[in-house]
C-alpha positions as CSV (number, residue, x, y, z in Angstrom):
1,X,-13.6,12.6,33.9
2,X,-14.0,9.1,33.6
3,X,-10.1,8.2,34.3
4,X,-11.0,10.0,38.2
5,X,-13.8,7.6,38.4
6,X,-11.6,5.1,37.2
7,X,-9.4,5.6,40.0
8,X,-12.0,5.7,42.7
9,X,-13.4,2.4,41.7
10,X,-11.3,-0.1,44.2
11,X,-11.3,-3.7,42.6
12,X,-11.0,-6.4,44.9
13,X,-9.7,-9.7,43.5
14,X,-11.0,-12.2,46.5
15,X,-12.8,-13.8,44.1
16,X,-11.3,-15.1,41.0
17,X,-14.5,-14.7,39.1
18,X,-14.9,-11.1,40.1
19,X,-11.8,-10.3,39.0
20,X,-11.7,-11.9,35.8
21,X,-14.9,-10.1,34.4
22,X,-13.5,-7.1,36.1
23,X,-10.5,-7.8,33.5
24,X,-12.8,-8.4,30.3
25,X,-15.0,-5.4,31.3
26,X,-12.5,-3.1,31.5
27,X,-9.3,-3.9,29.6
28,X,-7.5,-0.8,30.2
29,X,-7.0,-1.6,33.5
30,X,-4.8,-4.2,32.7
31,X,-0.6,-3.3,33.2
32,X,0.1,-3.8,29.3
33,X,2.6,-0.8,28.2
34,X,2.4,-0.9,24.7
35,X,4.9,1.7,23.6
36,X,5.3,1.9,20.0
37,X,8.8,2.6,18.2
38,X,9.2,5.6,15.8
39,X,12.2,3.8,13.7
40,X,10.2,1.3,12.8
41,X,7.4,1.5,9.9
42,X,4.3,-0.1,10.4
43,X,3.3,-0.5,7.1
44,X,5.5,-2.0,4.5
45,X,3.9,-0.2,1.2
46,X,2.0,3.1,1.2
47,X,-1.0,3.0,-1.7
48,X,-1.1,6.0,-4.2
49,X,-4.1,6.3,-5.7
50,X,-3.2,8.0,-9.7
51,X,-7.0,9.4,-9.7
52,X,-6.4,13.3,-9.2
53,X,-2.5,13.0,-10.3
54,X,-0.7,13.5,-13.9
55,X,-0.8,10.0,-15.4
56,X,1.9,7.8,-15.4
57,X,2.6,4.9,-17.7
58,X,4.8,1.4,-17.5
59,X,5.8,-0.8,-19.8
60,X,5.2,-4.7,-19.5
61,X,7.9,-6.9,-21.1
62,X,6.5,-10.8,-21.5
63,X,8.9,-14.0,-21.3
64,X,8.4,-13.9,-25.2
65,X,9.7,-10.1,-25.6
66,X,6.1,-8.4,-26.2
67,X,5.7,-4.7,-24.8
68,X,2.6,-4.0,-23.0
69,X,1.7,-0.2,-22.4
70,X,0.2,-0.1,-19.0
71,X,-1.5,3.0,-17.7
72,X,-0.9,2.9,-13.9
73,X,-3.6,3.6,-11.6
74,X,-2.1,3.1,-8.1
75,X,1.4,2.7,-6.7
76,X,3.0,1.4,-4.3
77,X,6.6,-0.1,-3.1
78,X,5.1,-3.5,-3.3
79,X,3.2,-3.2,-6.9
80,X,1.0,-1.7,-9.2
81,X,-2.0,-2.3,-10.4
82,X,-2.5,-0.7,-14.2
83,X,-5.0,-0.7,-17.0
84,X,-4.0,-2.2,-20.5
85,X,-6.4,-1.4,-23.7
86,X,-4.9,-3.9,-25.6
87,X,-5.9,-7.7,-25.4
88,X,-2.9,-9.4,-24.9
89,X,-2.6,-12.9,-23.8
90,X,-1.9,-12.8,-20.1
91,X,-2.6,-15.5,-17.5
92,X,-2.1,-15.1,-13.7
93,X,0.7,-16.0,-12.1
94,X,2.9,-14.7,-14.9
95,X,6.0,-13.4,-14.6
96,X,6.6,-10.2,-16.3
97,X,9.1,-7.3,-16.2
98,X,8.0,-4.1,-15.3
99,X,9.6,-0.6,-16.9
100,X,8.3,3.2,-15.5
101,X,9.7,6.6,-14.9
102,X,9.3,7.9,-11.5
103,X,8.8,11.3,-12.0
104,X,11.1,12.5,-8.6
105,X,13.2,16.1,-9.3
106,X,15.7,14.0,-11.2
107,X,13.5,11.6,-13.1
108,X,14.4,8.0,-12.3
109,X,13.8,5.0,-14.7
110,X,12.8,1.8,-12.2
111,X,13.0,-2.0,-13.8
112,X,12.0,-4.7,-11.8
113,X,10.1,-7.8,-12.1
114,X,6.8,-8.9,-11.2
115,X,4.4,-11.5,-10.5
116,X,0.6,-10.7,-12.4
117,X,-1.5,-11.6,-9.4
118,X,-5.3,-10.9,-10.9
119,X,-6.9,-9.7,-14.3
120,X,-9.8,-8.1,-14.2
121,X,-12.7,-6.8,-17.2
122,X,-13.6,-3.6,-15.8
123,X,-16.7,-4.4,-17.8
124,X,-15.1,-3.7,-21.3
125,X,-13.6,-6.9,-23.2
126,X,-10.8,-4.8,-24.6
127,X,-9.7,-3.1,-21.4
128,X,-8.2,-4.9,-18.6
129,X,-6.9,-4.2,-14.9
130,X,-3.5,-5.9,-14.1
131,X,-2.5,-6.3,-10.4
132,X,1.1,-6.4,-10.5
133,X,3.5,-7.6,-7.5
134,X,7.2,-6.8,-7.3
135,X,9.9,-9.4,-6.9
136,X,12.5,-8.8,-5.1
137,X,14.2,-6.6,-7.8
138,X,13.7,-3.8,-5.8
139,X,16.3,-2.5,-3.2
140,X,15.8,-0.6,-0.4
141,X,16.8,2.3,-2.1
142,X,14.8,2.5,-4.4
143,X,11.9,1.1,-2.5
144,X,12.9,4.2,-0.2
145,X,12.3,6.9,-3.5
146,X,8.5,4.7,-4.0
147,X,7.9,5.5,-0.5
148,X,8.9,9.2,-0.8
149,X,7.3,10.2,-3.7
150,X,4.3,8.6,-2.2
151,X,4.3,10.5,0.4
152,X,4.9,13.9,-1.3
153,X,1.7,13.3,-3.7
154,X,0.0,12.5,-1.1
155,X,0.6,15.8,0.9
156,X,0.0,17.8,-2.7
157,X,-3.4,16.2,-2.7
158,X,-4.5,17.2,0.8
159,X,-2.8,21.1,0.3
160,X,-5.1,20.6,-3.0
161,X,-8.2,19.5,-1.3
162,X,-7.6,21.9,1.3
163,X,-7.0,25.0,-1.6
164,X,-11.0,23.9,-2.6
């Protein structure tokens, strides 16, 4: 209804004013064709959230050779971010590399390394939550079987939800 009225409503721009706060008060009216293209993705990592989802666990190697078990609670192309129950010394900015089993139809082991952005408590001295980035370590490929699997658990959560 109100793109007929929108039509019916002739604007004049004899005055500059008048047509400027035409222009702010109704931006739509403006030319702009914003068309958007389907090749390209508009996000660069998709965020799974491990919650309602079988666990899955990494493996931390320091510089010095010491394994970290790391219980991962979201995912994504771009990092992790995990839980460790073990009080190891980390600091930020550390460079660690990171070992975990995507669990695809043929199970696929990925090995990359990361930067530790932030450590949080949680609350509990002897449990901490890593954020982890990925280097470039990655390739497309496999960020391309991140992005998939992603994807898939997230559609198996909303049949799930849906299934309630």
């Amino acid at each position: 209804m109100f793109s007929r009225l929108q039509a019916a409503i002739p604007v004049f721009t004899e005055d500059l004013h008048v047509d400027r706060w035409v222009k702010k008060i109704f931006p739509w009216k403006m030319n702009r064709k914003r068309t958007a293209d389907a090749s390209l993705d508009q996000r660069e990592c998709y965020r799974l959230d491990m919650k309602h989802l079988p666990p899955l666990d990494a493996t931390l190697v320091s510089e010095n050779g010491a394994n970290i078990d790391l219980g991962i609670l979201n995912l994504s192309a771009g990092g992790l971010c995990g839980k460790i129950a073990t009080s190891v010394p980390l600091f930020k900015n550390q460079w660690l590399t990171v070992l975990f089993v995507l669990p695809l139809e043929e199970p696929l082991l990925m090995k990359t390394s990361a930067c530790l952005i932030a450590i949080e408590s949680n609350g509990h001295p002897d449990c901490r939550i890593l954020r982890l980035q990925f280097s470039g370590g990655l390739d497309d490929q496999q960020k391309d079987l991140i992005h998939s699997y992603i994807v898939k658990k997230q559609f198996e959560l909303i049949k799930r939800g849906r299934d309630w």
